[in-house]
Phi, psi and omega in degrees: 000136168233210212180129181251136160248232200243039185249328193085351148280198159233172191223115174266130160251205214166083184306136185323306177269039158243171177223130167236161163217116181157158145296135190238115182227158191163164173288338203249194184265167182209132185230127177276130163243336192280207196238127188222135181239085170159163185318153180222115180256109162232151167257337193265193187262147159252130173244117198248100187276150158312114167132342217261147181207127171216139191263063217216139180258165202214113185244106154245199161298298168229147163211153187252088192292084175264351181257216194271144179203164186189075200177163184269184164227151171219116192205155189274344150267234170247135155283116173236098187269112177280156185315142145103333163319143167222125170231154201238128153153159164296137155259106187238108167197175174288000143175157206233143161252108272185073161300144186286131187116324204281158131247143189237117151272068230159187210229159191244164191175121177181176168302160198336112168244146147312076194287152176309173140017274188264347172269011190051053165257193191136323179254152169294132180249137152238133185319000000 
């Protein structure tokens, strides 16, 4: 099923009830609500809805965690792990969000960043 939006790109989904096992590559965004076991290629965003579970390593633009993810990621943007997210895998990108709720397993990497405070920032960290 896809979904045009009014922009003129497209948004391919992956319906509550599909299962896919394979790769999945394209030009456009993509939102998991089902269960997907493989690699994932995008130039657009992949969004991984609450209830979504995917067993997958990941290259998009951006990605949106709200579900399950178990696999690294890579993306040229922004990584957004939402409250309720549970993700297992390495993170590589230009800057990542961490909902208060989310669990993260994995190692973060990406250009210079700041940690808060309360993480023993204060100093510029390099990845």
């Amino acid at each position: 099923m896809a979904r045009t939006r009014t922009g003129g790109g497209g948004e391919a989904v992956i319906g509550r009830s599909t299962r896919i096992r394979g790769r999945v590559s394209g030009d456009g965004d993509l939102r998991l609500e089902g269960s997907l076991e493989g690699d994932v290629a995008l130039s657009g965003e992949l969004v991984i809805a609450e209830g979504a579970r995917a067993i997958s390593n990941v290259e998009a633009r951006a990605v949106t965690v709200g579900g399950e993810l178990e696999g690294d990621i890579r993306a040229q943007g922004l990584v957004h792990l939402e409250a309720g997210a549970r993700v297992r895998g390495d993170i590589h990108s230009e800057s990542v969000a961490i909902d208060e709720g989310a669990e993260f397993d994995g190692r973060l990497s990406g250009p210079d960043f700041e940690l808060p405070p309360e993480l023993g920032g204060g100093a510029r960290r390099r990845s």
